[in-house]
C-alpha positions as CSV (number, residue, x, y, z in Angstrom):
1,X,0.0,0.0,0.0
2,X,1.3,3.4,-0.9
3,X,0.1,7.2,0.5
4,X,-0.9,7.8,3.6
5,X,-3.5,5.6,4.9
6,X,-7.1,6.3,5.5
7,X,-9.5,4.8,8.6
8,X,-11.1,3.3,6.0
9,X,-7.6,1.2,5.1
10,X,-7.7,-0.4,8.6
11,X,-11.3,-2.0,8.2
12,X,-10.7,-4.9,6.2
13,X,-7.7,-6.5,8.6
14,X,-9.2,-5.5,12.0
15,X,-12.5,-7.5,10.4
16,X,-10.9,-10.2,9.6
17,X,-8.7,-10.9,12.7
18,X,-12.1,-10.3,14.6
19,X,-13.8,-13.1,12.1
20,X,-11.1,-15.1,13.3
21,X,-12.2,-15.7,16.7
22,X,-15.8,-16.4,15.5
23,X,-17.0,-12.8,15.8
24,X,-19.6,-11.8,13.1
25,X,-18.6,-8.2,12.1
26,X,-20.4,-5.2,11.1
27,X,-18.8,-1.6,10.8
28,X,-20.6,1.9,11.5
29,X,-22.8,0.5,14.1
30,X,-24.5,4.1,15.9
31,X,-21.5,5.8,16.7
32,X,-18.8,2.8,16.8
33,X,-16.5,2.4,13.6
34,X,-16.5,-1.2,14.4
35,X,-18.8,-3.9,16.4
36,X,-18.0,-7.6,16.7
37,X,-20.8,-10.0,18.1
38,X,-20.0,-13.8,19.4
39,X,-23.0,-15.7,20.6
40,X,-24.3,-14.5,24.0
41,X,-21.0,-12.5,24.9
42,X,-20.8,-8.8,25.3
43,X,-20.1,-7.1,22.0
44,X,-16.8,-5.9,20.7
45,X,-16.3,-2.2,19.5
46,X,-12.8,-0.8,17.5
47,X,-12.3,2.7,17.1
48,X,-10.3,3.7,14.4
49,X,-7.8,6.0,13.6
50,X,-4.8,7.1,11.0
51,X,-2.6,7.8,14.1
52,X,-2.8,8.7,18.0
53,X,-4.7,11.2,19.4
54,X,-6.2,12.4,21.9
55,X,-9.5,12.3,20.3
56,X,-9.1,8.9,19.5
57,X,-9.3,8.4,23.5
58,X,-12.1,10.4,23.9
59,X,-13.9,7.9,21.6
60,X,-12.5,4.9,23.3
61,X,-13.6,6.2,26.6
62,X,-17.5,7.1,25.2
63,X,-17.4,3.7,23.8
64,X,-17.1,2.3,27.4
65,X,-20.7,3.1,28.0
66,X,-21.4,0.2,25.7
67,X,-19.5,-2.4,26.7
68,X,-16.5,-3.1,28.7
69,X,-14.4,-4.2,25.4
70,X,-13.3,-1.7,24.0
71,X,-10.2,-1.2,21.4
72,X,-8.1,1.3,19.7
73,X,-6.9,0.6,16.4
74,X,-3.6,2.9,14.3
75,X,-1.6,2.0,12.0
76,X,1.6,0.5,12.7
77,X,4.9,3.0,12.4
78,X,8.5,1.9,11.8
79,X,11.6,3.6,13.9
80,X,12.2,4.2,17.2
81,X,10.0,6.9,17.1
82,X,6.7,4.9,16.9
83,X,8.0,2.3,19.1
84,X,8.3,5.0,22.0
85,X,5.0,6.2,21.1
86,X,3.7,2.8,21.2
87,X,5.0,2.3,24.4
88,X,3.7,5.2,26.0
89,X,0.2,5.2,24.4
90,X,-0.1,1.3,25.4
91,X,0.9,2.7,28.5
92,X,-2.2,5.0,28.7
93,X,-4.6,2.4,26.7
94,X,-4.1,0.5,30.1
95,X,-5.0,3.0,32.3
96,X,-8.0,3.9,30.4
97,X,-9.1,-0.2,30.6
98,X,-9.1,0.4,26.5
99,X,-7.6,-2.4,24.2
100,X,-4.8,-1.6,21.5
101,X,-4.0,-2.8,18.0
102,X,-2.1,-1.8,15.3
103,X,-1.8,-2.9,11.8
104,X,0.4,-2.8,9.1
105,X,-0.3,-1.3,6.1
106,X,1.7,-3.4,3.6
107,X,0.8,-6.5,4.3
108,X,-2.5,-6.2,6.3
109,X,-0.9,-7.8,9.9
110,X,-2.5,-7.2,12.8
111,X,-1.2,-7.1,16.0
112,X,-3.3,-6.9,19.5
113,X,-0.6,-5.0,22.1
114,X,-3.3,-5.0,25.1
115,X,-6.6,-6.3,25.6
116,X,-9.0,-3.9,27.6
117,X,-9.3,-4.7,31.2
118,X,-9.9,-2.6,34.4
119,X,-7.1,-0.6,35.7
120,X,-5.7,-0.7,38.7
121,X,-2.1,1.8,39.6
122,X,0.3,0.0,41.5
123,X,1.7,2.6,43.9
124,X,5.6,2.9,44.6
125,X,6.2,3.6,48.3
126,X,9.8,3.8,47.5
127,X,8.7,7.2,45.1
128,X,6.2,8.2,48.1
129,X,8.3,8.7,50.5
130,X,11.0,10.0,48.1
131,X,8.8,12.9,47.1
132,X,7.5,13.4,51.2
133,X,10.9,13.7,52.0
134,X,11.5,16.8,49.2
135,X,8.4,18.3,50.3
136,X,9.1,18.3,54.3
137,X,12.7,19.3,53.5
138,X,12.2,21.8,50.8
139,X,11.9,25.3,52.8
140,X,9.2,27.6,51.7
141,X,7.8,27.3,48.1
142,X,11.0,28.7,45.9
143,X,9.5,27.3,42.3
144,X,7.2,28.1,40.1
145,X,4.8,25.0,39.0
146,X,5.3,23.7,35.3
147,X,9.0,25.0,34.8
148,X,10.5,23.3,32.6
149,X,14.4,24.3,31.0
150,X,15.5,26.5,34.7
151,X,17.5,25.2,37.5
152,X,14.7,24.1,40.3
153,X,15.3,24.7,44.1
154,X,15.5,21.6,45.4
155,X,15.9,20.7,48.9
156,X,19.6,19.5,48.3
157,X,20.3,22.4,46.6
158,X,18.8,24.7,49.7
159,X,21.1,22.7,52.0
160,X,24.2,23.0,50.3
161,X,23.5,27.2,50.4
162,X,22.8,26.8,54.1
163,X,26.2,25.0,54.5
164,X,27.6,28.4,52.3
165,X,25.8,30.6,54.7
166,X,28.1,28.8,57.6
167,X,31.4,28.7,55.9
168,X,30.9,32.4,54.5
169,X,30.0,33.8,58.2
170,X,32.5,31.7,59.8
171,X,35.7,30.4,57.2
172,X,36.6,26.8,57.2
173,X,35.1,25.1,59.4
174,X,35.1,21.0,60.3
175,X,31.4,19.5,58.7
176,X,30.7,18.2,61.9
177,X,30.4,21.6,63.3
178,X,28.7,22.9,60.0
179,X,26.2,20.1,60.3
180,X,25.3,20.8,63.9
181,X,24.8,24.4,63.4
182,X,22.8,24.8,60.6
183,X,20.9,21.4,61.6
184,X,21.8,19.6,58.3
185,X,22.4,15.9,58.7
186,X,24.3,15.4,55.2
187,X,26.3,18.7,55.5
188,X,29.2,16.6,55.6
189,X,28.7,14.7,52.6
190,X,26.5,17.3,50.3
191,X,30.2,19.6,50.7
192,X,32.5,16.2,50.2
193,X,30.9,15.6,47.4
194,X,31.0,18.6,46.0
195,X,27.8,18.6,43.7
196,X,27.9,22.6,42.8
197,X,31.8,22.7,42.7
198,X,30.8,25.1,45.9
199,X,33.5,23.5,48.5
200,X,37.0,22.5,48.9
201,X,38.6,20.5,51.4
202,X,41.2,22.3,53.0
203,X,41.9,20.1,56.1
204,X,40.5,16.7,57.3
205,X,36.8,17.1,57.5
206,X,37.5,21.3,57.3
207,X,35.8,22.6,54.3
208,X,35.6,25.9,52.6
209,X,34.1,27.9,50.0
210,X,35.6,28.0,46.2
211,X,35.4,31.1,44.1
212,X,32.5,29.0,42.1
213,X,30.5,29.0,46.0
214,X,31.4,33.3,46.6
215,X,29.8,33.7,43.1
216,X,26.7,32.2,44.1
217,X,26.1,33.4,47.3
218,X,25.5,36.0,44.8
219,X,23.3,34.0,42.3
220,X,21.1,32.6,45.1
221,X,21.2,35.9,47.2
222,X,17.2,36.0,47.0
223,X,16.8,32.1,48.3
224,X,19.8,33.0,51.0
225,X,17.7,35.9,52.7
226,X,15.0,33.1,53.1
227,X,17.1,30.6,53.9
228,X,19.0,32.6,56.6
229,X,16.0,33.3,58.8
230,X,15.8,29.5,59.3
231,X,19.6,29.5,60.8
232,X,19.5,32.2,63.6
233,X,23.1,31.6,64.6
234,X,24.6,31.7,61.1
235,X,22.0,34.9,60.8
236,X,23.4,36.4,64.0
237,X,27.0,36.3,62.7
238,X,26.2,37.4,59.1
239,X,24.0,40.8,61.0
């Protein structure tokens, strides 16, 4: 087959895998591009489509108020391309509880990815508590929801300019100390590690501030006069 297929196109090999399994097959049935009918069972609608959409959903999800099995049916891609879309749209077919099939133009080939069944989200507590822990940490509300492309203000982030705020009011100073003060359990490893290129070892456990950290004492010097109000002692000594 050649040119860009039509909805039309997919009819004839979605019927025919349907006829297959002993359906009897009839298309434009009310507002369903396809029905399928075995004995007593409940019916069998496709949707069709020339490529993903969201409207293609939509009409999946009406079609639920017939019956509970519902499918979507594109044509198949080639590339990596399709096969992440695939993936990710097989991904929401299963959430939806809507089936998915695809078929290929040039030889007719059908292939069912998903059959629709009810959907139930399997929870990571792993990712809870993850996510709990960023938003007890996190002080105050220093993003802007939806940003995409801009450095966000993480809680890490926040500590290591609190561990700053100590070494620029007091010099070096040993992380045990630094960790105490500002009341920042991973002080020690957030400036050994050295994420931000902020820190330098200059003794053992003594760290100070690089020429990188002075500059963004500066950069951050809006998140700092929050920050500082949550570290009297360091904000004493900086006054």
């Amino acid at each position: 087959m050649t040119g860009k297929p039509k909805e039309t196109d997919l009819y004839e090999p979605i019927k025919t895998l349907l006829e297959a399994q002993d359906y009897e097959v009839k298309s434009e049935i009310g507002a369903a591009d396809v029905m399928a009918v075995r004995g007593a069972e409940a019916p069998v609608v496709v949707e069709l489509k020339t490529a993903f959409s969201l409207a293609l959903f939509h009409q999946g999800i009406e079609r639920q108020a017939i019956t509970d099995f519902v499918y979507v049916a594109v044509p198949r891609g080639s590339g990596k391309p399709f096969l992440k879309s695939l993936k990710n749209n097989k991904s929401l077919c299963r959430r939806l509880g809507l089936g998915l099939i695809t078929v290929r133009m040039k030889d007719a080939f059908t292939e069912i990815h998903l059959d629709p069944a009810p959907y139930k989200p399997r929870q990571s507590k792993v990712k809870q508590q993850r996510m709990l822990r960023e938003f007890t940490k996190r002080v105050g509300d220093p993003n802007k929801g939806g940003s995409t492309k801009t450095t966000l203000m993480t809680a890490y982030r926040q500590d290591a300019l609190k561990c700053l705020l100590h070494l620029s009011a007091n010099g070096a100073t040993k992380a045990s100390i630094v960790a105490k003060t500002i009341d920042v359990d991973r002080a020690r490893n957030i400036m050994a590690h050295d994420h931000y290129g902020w820190f330098e070892r200059v003794g053992k456990g003594i760290y100070d501030i690089t020429p990188k950290g002075k500059a963004a004492m500066k950069d951050y010097a809006k998140e700092i006069k929050v920050l500082k109000k949550t570290i009297p002692a360091v904000d004493a000594k900086n006054d």
